[in-house]
C-alpha positions, 0 to 999 in steps of 0.5 A: 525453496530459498526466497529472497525478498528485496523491500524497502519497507518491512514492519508487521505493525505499520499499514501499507507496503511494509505489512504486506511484505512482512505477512506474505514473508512470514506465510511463506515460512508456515509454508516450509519455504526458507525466506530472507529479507534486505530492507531498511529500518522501520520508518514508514508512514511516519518518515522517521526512524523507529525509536527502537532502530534508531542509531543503529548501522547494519542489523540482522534479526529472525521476526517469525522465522524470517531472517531479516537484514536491515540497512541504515538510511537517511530518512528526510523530515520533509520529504518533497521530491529533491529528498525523496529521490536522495533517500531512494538512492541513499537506501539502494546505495546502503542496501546493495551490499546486504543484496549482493552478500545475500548472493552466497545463499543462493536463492531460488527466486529473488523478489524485488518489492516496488516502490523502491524501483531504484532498487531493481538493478541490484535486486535483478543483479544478485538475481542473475549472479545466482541463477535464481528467477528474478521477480519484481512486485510493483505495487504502484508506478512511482515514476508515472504518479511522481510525474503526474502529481508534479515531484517530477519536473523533469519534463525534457528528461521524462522520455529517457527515464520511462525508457529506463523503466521499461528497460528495467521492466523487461529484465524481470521473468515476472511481473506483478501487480495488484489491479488489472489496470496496472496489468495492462499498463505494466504490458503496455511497458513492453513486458510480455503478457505471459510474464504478468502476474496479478497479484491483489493485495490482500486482507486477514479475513478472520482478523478483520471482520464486521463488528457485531458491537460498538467499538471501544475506540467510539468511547475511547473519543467520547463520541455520542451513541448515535454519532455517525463515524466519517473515517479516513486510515492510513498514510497521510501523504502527499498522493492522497489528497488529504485536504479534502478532508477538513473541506468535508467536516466543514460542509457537513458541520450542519450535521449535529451527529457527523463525525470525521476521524482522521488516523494514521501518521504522514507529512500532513499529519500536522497541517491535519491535526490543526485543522481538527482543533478548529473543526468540532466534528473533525478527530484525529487519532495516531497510528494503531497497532496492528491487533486493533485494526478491526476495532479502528475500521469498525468504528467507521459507518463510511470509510472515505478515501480521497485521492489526488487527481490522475493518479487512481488508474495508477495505484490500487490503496492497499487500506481499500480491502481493510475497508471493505472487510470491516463491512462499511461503505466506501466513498472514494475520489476517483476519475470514471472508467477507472478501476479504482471507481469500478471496485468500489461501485455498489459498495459506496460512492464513486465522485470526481477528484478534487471535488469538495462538494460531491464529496460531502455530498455523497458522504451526507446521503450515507450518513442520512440513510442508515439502511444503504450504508448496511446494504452497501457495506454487506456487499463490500465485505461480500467482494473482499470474500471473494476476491482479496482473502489472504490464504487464496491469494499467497497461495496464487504467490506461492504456485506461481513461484513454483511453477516459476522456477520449476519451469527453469532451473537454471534462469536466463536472461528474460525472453522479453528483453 
């Protein structure tokens, strides 16, 4: 079966959308299926483009047998919602000839990855164009959580665009997501519940795994034997509510053996960096190379994962099952009756967003208690066995994709719409 993935980000070594695009495309290739890929350079989560892509136009290259096709793109030093949007655009507007070229391939299934949504009409087009299923992967709602965390303004125009979304929702003969939160929202967008596919993200089990001794990166930051690691990975953006952290440092600074690592690249990476150099428990690291990921997330005895108010019911952190899979509790920021809270329940601490006090709070009862943190931390790898292996779920991916198109050779126009 010939595979078409559309994804604005695609890299093996960056954690996040471009790492699970990456791995899902090179399975799909050891799986005797032909994969090919329309994306942009490297530039994501440090928003700027990797030193090796850089000055270059339109580029094909094979990473791993997957035959990828990269699009130039402006990518903002700041990016706030005027530039995001226009990077968006700029990337659908550069990428939308390498898709609708890649129709003369003729796919069997043409995967749209979001975000980008901007890009699902050309993704849904060539799709059309081609007779092949056209299939759309939403990895969170970026208009909802634009809108919610203010990069939207648009009040007045918000009705004509979620209209717009759901519109383009409808199109697709599937839709995937990754919790069943957004399954439900993603039904209450008008897609039909038949044509909703959950879809987890996933984790390398034998390549994340607990660690049976202390991490080289613990001696690497000169830390104390019986220091107690706090520690955030992963993109340093906007969404997130980063600065929370430095609060937290702060309030547990009365702990002699706490220590909080931030790692990872992102707009706050600065405003974070400088706190740290007023903060004597508070660390930071750049961004790791994908073959020293257990090693990072074994160096934590808590994982903290703070978010931005009204948010956690519309995404599901994808560093939330490398967390789990390193076998440390995880104390997360989130709203109740969420899913987000509901996962992580009994593998950590679930405390109100934007709440600086709860926060450190539930950080210091782990930090003090060295038998729950072992607890805690042995059922969350437990849940990321059960639920989040990578094998089980790209082999879900690859069924569905299957019976997708076995079950209409020739694609029309979706049956929802």
């Amino acid at each position: 079966m010939r595979i078409l993935v559309y994804s604005a980000n695609y890299a093996p070594e960056p954690t996040g959308i471009g790492k699970y695009s990456a791995e899902m495309a090179q399975w799909l290739v050891d799986m005797g299926h032909e994969v090919r890929v329309v994306t942009a350079m490297p530039h994501y989560p440090a928003w700027r483009i990797d030193e090796a892509y850089r000055g270059q136009g339109y580029l094909r290259e094979t990473l791993d047998g997957v035959e990828v096709h990269r699009a130039p793109l402006w990518v903002p030093h700041r990016p706030g919602a005027l530039a995001r949007m226009l990077y968006l655009i700029g990337f659908a507007a550069t990428s939308a000839p390498l898709i609708l070229r890649a129709a003369f391939w003729r796919p069997d299934v043409v995967l749209v990855v979001a975000p980008a949504l901007v890009c699902a009409p050309a993704g849904w087009l060539c799709a059309r164009l081609t007779g092949a299923a056209a299939w759309l992967h939403v990895q969170d709602f970026e208009i909802d959580v634009a809108f919610r965390t203010g990069m939207l303004r648009w009040r007045r125009r918000r009705r004509w665009i979620e209209a717009a979304e759901r519109w383009l929702f409808r199109r697709f003969d599937r839709v995937s997501t990754i919790s069943r939160r957004m399954i439900e929202r993603t039904e209450a967008k008008g897609v039909a519940p038949s044509d909703v596919v959950f879809l987890p993200n996933w984790v390398d089990l034998d390549k994340i795994r607990p660690l049976a001794e202390a991490s080289p990166f613990r001696a690497a930051l000169g830390l104390a034997p019986d220091a107690v690691v706090g520690m955030y990975s992963g993109s340093l953006g906007a969404k997130h509510g980063l600065d929370l952290l430095p609060e937290v440092a702060r309030r547990l600074a009365h702990l002699p053996n706490f220590v909080l690592v931030v790692c990872g690249e992102g707009v706050f990476q600065q405003q974070l960096a400088q706190a740290a150099a007023s903060l004597p428990n508070m660390r930071t690291l750049p961004l790791q190379p994908a073959d020293k990921l257990s090693h990072l997330l074994g160096m934590a005895d808590v994982h903290l994962l703070p978010q931005s108010p009204g948010v956690s019911d519309l995404v599901m952190p994808s560093k939330l099952v490398g967390m789990f899979a390193s076998g440390r509790p995880v104390v997360v920021a989130a709203s109740p009756g969420t899913e987000l809270a509901q996962v992580v329940q009994g593998h950590g601490a679930v405390v109100p967003p934007e709440d600086p006090t709860a926060f450190a709070a539930a950080v210091e009862t782990l930090v003090l208690d060295a038998e729950l943190r072992a607890q805690q931390g042995a059922e969350a790898r437990r849940y990321a066995e059960a639920n989040f292996g990578k094998d089980v779920v790209l082999h879900k991916l690859r069924d569905e994709l299957i019976g997708l198109r076995s079950a209409d050779a020739t694609v029309t126009p979706a049956s929802n719409g």
